[in-house]
C-alpha positions as CSV (number, residue, x, y, z in Angstrom):
1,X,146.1,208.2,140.6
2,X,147.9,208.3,144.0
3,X,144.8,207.6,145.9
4,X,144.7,204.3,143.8
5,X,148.0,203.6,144.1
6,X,147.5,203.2,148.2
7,X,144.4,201.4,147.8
8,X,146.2,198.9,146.1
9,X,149.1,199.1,148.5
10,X,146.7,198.8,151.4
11,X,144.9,195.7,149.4
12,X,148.1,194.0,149.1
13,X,149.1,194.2,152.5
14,X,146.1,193.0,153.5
15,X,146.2,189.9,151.0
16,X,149.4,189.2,151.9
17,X,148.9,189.0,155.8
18,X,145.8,186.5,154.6
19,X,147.9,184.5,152.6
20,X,150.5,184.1,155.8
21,X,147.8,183.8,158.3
22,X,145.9,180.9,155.9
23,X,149.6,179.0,155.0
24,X,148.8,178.2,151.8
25,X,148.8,174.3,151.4
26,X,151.7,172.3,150.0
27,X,150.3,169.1,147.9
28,X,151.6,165.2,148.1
29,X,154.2,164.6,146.0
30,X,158.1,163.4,146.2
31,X,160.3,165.5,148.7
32,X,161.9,167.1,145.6
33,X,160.6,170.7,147.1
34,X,162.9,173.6,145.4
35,X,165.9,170.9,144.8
36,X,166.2,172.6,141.0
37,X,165.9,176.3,143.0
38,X,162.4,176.8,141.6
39,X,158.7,176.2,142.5
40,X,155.8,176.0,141.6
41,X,152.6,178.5,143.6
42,X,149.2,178.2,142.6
43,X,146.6,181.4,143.1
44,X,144.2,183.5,142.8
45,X,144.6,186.1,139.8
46,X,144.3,190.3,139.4
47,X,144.7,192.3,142.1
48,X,145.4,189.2,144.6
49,X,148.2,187.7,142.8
50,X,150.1,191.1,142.2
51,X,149.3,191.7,146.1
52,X,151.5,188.1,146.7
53,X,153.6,188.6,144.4
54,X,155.0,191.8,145.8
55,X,154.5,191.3,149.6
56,X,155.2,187.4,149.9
57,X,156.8,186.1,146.0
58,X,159.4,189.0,145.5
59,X,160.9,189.2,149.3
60,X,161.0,184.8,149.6
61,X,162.7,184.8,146.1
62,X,165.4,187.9,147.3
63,X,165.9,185.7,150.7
64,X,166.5,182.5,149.1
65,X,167.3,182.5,145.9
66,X,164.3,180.4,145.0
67,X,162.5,181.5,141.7
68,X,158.5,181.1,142.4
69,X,156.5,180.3,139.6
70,X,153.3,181.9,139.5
71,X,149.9,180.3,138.4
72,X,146.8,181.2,138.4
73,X,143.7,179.9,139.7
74,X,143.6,177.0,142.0
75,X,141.5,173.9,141.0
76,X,141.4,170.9,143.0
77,X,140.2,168.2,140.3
78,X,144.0,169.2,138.8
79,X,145.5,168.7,142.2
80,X,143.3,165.6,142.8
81,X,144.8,164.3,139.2
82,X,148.5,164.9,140.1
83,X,148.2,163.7,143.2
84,X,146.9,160.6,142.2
85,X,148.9,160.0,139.0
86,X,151.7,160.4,141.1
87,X,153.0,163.5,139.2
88,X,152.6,166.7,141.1
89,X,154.0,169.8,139.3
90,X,152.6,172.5,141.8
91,X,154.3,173.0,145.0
92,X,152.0,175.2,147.1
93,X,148.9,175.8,146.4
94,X,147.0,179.0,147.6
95,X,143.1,178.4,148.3
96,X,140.6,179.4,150.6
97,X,139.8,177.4,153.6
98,X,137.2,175.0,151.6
99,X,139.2,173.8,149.2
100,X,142.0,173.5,151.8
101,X,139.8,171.6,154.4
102,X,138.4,169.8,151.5
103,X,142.1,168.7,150.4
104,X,142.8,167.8,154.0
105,X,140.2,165.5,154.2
106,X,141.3,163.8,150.6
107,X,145.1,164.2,152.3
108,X,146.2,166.2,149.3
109,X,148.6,168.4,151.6
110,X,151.8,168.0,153.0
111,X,153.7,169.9,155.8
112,X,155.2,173.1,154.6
113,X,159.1,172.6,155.8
C-alpha cells in the first residue's frame, strides 16, 4: 500500500508543477475575482484533481484565506455560454493547451492578477 501511496505522491507532484507551469486560464467576466473570499476552479477529475487539490488548492486556501471551489471537467461550450451571456460563475479554469489556445483565440481569458 505504501508503494501506492508514493506513486500517487510522485503523480501529484508532478500534476501540480503542470498545472503551475501551464497557468491555468482565468475567463472574461467582471473584476469581482474572490471579492466574497471564494472561487470558483474548473478541472480535470480522479487522480489529477486530488493531485491539485493537495499541492496547489489546500496550500493557496491556507495562504489566503480564499475557499477554492472545486469542479470537475472543463468544457469550453459552458465557458463560451457564460462568457457570452455575460454571467461567468468559474474563475479559473484548468485545461490543456488546446482548449486554452482555443479560448485565447475566442478571448475567453483574462490575466490572472
Amino acid at each position: 500500500m505504501q508503494l501506492n501511496e508514493r506513486k500517487i505522491s510522485r503523480r501529484g507532484l508532478i500534476s501540480a508543477a503542470s498545472v503551475l507551469l501551464a497557468a491555468p486560464y482565468v475567463i472574461r467576466g467582471d473584476c469581482a475575482l474572490a471579492q466574497g473570499g471564494e472561487i470558483s476552479f474548473v478541472t480535470w477529475g480522479g487522480a489529477y484533481k486530488e493531485a491539485v487539490q493537495k499541492a496547489v488548492i489546500e496550500p493557496f486556501t491556507a495562504e489566503t484565506g480564499i475557499k477554492v471551489n472545486v469542479i470537475d471537467t472543463p468544457d469550453l461550450a459552458k465557458v463560451k455560454a457564460q462568457v457570452t451571456s455575460g454571467n461567468v460563475d468559474w474563475d479559473v479554469f484548468d485545461a490543456p493547451s488546446a482548449l486554452g489556445a482555443s479560448g485565447s483565440k475566442e478571448g475567453y481569458w483574462e490575466p490572472l492578477d
